[in-house]
NUMI-11601 format. One record per residue (C-alpha): residue in one letter; y negated, x, z negated. Coordinates in steps of 0.02 Angstrom, whole numbers, padded with zeros to 5 digits, always signed. Layout:
aYXZ/...
//
This chain:
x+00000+00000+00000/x-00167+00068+00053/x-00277+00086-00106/x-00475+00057-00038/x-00626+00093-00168/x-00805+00019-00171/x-00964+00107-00160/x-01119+00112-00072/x-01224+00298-00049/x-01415+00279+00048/x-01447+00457+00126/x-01616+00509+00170/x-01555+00610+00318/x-01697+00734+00349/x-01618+00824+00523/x-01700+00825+00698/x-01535+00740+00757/x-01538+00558+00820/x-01434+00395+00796/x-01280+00340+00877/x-01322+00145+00832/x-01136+00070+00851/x-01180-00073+00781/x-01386-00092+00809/x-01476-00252+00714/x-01386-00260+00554/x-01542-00207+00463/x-01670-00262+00577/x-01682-00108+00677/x-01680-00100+00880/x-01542-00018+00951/x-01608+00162+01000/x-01769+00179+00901/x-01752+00273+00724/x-01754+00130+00616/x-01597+00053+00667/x-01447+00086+00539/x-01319+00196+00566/x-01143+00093+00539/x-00987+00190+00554/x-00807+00147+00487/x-00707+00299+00446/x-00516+00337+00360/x-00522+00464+00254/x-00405+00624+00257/x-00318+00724+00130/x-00426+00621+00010/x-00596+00671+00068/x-00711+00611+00222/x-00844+00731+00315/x-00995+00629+00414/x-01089+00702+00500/x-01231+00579+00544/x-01391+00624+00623/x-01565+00527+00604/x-01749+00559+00621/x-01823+00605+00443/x-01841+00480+00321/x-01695+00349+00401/x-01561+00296+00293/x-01377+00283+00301/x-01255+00194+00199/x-01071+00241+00196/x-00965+00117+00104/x-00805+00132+00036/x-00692-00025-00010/x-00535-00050-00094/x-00513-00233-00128/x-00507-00314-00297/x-00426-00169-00405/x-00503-00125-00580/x-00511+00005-00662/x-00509+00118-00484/x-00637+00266-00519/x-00774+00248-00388/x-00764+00397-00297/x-00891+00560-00285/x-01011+00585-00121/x-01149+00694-00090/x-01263+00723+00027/x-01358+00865+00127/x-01485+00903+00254/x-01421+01004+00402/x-01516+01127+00523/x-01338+01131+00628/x-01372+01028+00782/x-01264+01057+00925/x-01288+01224+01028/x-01264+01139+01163/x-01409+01033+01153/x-01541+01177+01134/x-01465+01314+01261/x-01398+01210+01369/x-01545+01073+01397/x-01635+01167+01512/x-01511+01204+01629/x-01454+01009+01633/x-01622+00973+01683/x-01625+01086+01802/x-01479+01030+01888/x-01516+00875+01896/x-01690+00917+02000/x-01621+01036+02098/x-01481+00882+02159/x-01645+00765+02196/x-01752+00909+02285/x-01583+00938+02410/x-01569+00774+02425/x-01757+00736+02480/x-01735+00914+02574/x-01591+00831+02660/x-01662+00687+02735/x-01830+00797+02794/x-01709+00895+02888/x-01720+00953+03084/x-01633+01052+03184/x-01707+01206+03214/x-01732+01267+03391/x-01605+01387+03464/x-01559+01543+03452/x-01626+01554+03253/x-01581+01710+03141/x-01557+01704+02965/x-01704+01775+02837/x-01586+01877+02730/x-01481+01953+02872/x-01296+01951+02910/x-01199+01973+02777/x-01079+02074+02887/x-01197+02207+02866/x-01234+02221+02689/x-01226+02401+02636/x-01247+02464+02433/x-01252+02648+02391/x-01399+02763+02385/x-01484+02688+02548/x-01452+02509+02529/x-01480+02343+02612/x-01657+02259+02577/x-01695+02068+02596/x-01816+01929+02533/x-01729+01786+02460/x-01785+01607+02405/x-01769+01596+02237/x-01836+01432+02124/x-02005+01469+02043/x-02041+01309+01953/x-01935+01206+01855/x-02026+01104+01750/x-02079+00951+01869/x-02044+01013+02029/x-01971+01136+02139/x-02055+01276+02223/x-01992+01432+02276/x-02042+01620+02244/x-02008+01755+02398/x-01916+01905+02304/x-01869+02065+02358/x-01703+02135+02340/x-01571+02235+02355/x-01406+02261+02395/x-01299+02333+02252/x-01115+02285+02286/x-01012+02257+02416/x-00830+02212+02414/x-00747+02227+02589/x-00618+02120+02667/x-00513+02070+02503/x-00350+01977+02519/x-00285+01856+02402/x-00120+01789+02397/x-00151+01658+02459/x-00201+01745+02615/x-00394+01701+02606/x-00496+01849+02644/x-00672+01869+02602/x-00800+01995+02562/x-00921+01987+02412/x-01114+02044+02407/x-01197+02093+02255/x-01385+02101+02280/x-01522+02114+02128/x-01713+02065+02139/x-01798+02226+02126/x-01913+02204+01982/x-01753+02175+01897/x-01690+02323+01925/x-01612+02466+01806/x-01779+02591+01776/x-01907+02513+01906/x-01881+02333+01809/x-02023+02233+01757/x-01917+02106+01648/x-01854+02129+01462/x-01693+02188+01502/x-01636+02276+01674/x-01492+02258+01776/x-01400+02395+01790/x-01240+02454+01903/x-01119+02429+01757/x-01170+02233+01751/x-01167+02229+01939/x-00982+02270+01947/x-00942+02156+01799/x-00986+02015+01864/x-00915+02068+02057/x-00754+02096+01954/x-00773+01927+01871/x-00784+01852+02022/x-00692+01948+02137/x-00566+02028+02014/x-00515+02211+02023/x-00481+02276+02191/x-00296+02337+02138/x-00277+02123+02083/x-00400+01998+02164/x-00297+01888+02102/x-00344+01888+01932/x-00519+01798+01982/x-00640+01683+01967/x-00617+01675+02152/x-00407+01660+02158/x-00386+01525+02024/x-00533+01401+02098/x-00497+01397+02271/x-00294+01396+02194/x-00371+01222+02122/x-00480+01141+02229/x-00477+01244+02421/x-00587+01340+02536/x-00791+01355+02495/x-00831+01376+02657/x-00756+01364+02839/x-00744+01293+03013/x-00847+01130+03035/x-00943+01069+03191/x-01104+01151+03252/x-01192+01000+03187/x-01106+00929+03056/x-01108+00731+02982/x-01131+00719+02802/x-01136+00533+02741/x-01268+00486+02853/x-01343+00631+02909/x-01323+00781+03028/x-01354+00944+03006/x-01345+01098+03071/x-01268+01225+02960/x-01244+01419+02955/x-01073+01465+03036/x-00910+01486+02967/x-00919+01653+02850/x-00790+01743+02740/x-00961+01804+02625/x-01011+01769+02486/x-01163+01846+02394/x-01219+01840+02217/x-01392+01875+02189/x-01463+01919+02013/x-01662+01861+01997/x-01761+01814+01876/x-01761+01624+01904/x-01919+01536+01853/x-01988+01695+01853/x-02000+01652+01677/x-01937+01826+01582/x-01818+01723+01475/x-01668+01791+01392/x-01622+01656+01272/x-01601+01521+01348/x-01651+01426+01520/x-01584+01426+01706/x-01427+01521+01701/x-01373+01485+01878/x-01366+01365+02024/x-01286+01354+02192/x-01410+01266+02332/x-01326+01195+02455/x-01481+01173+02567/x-01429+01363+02579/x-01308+01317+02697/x-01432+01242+02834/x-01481+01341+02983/x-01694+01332+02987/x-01728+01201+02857/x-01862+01274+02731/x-01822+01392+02591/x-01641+01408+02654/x-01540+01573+02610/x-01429+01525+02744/x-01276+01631+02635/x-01132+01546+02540/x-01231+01605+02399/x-01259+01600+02204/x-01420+01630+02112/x-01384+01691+01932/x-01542+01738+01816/x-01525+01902+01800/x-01616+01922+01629/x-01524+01824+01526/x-01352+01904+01604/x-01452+02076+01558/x-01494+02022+01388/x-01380+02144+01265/x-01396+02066+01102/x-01206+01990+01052/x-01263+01813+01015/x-01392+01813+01135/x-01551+01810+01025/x-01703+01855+01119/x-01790+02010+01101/x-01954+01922+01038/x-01855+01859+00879/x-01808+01925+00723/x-01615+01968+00721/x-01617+02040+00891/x-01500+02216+00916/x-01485+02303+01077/x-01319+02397+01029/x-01287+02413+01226/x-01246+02295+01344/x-01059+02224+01357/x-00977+02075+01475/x-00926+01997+01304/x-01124+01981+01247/x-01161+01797+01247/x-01248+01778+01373/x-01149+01889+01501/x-00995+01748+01466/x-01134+01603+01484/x-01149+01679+01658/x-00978+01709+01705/x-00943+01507+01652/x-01083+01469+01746/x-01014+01559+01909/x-00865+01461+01901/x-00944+01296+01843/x-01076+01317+02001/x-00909+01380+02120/x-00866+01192+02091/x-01027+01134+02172/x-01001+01237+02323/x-00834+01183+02328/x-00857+01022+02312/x-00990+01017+02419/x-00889+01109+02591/x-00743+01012+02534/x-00795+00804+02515/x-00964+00823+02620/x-00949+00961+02776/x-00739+00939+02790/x-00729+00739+02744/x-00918+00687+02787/x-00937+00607+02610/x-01114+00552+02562/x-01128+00705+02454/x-01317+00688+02431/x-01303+00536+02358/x-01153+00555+02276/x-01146+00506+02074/x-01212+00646+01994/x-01097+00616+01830/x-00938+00647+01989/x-00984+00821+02034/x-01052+00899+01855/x-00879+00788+01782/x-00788+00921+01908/x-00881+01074+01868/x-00849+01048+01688/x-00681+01045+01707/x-00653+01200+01800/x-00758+01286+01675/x-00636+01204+01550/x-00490+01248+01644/x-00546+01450+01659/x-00606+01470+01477/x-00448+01552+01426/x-00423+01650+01578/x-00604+01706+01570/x-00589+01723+01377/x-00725+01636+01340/x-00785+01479+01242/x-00809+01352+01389/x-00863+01190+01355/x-00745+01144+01214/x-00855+01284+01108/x-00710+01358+01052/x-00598+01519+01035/x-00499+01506+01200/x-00362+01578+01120/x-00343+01425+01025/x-00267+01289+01095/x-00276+01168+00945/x-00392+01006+00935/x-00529+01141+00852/x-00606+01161+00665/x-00709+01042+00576/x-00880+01046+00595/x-00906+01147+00756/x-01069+01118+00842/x-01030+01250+00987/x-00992+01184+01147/x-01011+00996+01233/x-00900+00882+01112/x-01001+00868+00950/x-01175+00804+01074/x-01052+00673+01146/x-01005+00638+00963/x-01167+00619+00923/x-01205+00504+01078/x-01055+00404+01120/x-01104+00256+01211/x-01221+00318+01339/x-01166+00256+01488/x-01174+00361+01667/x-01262+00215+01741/x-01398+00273+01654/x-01404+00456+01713/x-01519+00449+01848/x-01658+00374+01746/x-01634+00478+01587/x-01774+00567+01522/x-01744+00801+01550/x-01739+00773+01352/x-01593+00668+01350/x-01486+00744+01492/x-01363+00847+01379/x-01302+00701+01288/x-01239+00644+01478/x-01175+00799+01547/x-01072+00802+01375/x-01022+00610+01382/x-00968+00666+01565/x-00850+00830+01497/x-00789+00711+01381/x-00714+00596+01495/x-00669+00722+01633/x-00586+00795+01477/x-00489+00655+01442/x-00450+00613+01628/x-00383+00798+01664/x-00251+00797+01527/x-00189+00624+01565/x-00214+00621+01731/x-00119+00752+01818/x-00237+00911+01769/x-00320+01028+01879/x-00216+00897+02013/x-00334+00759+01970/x-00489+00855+01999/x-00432+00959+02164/x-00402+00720+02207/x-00588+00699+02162/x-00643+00853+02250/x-00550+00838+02409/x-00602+00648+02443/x-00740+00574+02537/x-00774+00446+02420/x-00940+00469+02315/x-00931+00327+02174/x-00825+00276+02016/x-00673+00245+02164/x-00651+00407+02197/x-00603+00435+02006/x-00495+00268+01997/x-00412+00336+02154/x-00368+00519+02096/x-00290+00440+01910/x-00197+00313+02037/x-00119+00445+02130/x-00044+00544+01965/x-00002+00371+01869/x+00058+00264+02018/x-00024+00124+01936/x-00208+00019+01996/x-00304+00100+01890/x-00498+00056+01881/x-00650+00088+01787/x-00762-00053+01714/
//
């Protein structure tokens, strides 16, 4: 028989988080604003029960406990505390939500301003077949985003080439070369940034990418294309997408990396990590790369200190630079989670014609999640559960790392709502939508499911009904 006790504790919660509001009205407050109660029913564990509720200052929460009519029952203990421990996600990774969420609109708007170029038309950062590194190496001007706060604009920066990989062969018999280049005033001793880029970080993150020459295989490269296919290949000279046409670059086996200081911001603590454009991709429209290309921000992946506090603040310690320093895994998560995009982009729009600009946003970043959840072990690093990748449990108590404790925080957002959220509120979605991809990729059929999604011309909710239909042989839907 389940024995229940009564008693009712009012916490003043005094954190910066803000309410769930499961049940919104029972004490007059409207559902969303910070005077609505907080009502949540919990079962206790072992004997004891840890909340953690979040509120603006000065909002109350009552957790009750009930037993039924039993005297005599001792009423049990309960204390309360503020907390400073807000998810990480929600500070580092806000910014680059935001981002990514612009960035989707300004390709989109980019996409339907698009014409064809005239005839023969050369590309502004050269062939990639000729990319040379060394003592004499390749120079370029790349687009790279200057302005993320409201809009996009683009900055003209000067690089160079610092890595190349030649033809590598994986066993799955794709070959492809890999270019390295680095802006130059971000560049080992003539840098103008906080931290420089040197070679050492340059062939980290190739070998991230790429793997070691001796085993390619043992790559970001290898086990996302193993997953969801080719980034780039054949298509028509002018190819449909949804219900446009475009003319993109030709089929290439390159694909370049550049490090830049995006935002030209001199951040190291937080920001844009990375993005993949695929306006990149189109032959003459404006600010196009025309590469199969990845902009990483080359501060932040420079930025030694081993939690990745920035140089400005107290706490910071340069002990040298290592590819386990915070931010240099942020970057290599980031690589695969933007790999996805490009992906996912060659793959539902160029191959299948898919309305990929107007595809739901919560599809794609559901899909990039997941690969960066899929890799965290084999990239040894926290991913988006925010946990040792070496441990394959349901995680500690109380962790605020990673995207599960902002989507605990924010349940019933809904991703009909995404495209209207305020930059402020973004995280909460991109977590709601690891959450569920979460849940869909271990019941679902695993990276199977998502290579489904990826690999279907279908842009809405169908396409994720379809891929769970295909693992559970069942209708599945979503309501």
């Amino acid at each position: 028989m389940k024995r229940l006790v009564m008693l009712v504790v009012s916490i003043a919660a005094a954190s910066i988080l803000a309410s769930c509001d499961l049940f919104s009205g029972l004490a007059g407050g409207a559902a969303g604003t910070d005077d609505a109660p907080f009502v949540y029913f919990a079962e206790s564990s072992g004997g004891s029960i840890d909340l953690s509720l979040s509120a603006a200052a000065g909002r109350s929460a009552s957790v009750v406990f009930t037993t039924g009519p039993y005297e005599g029952l001792a009423a049990p203990t309960a204390t309360a505390r503020d907390s400073s421990d807000v998810p990480a996600a929600a500070s580092r990774l806000s910014a680059q939500d935001a981002f990514s969420d612009r960035l989707r609109s300004y390709a989109r708007e980019n996409a339907n301003a698009y014409i064809p170029p005239i005839r023969p038309r050369f590309s502004t950062t050269g062939d990639p077949a000729h990319d040379v590194a060394g003592a004499t190496p390749s120079e370029a001007s790349f687009y790279v985003i200057a302005n993320s706060s409201s809009s996009v604009d683009f900055d003209v920066i000067s690089s160079s080439c610092r890595a190349v990989r030649d033809d590598t062969t994986f066993s799955d018999t794709r070959t492809r070369t890999l270019s390295v280049w680095v802006a130059d005033d971000c560049w080992d001793l003539g840098s103008t940034k906080k931290h420089a880029v040197n070679q050492t970080m340059v062939d980290a993150i190739a070998e991230k990418f790429f793997g070691a020459s001796s085993d390619p295989d043992t790559s970001i490269y290898a086990w996302v294309t193993g997953m969801l296919g080719d980034e780039w290949g054949v298509h028509d000279e002018s190819t449909r997408i949804g219900f446009g046409t475009y003319d993109l670059i030709a089929k290439s086996d390159n694909i370049t990396i550049l490090l830049a200081d995006i935002g030209s911001d001199d951040a190291d603590d937080g920001g844009i990590v990375g993005y993949f454009y695929p306006v990149d991709t189109f032959a003459g429209a404006d600010n196009s790369n025309e590469r199969i290309m990845f902009i990483i921000d080359a501060v932040m992946y420079s930025n030694p200190d081993d939690s990745g506090i920035s140089s400005n603040e107290p706490g910071y310690s340069d002990n040298g630079w290592s590819d386990e320093d915070y931010w240099a895994e942020q970057v290599f998560s980031t690589l695969a989670h933007e790999f996805q995009h490009m992906i996912h982009f060659y793959q539902k729009g160029v191959l299948r014609g898919g309305d990929y600009f107007n595809e739901a946003t919560w599809i794609d970043e559901l899909c990039a999640m997941q690969v960066e959840d899929l890799l965290a072990d084999k990239l040894g690093v926290a991913g988006p559960r925010g946990m040792d990748p070496a441990d394959y449990s349901a995680g500690v108590s109380g962790n605020i790392y990673g995207r599960l404790p902002e989507y605990l925080l924010f349940p019933d957002v809904t991703p009909y709502d995404w495209d209207t959220a305020a930059d402020a509120e973004l995280t909460r979605y991109y977590s709601w939508a690891y959450a569920f991809g979460a849940y869909l990729t271990r019941n679902y059929g695993g990276s199977e499911f998502v290579r489904r999604l990826v690999q279907s011309a279908s842009t809405d909710a169908g396409a994720v009904a379809a891929a769970a239909s295909a693992f559970s042989g069942r209708d599945e839907s979503i309501v």
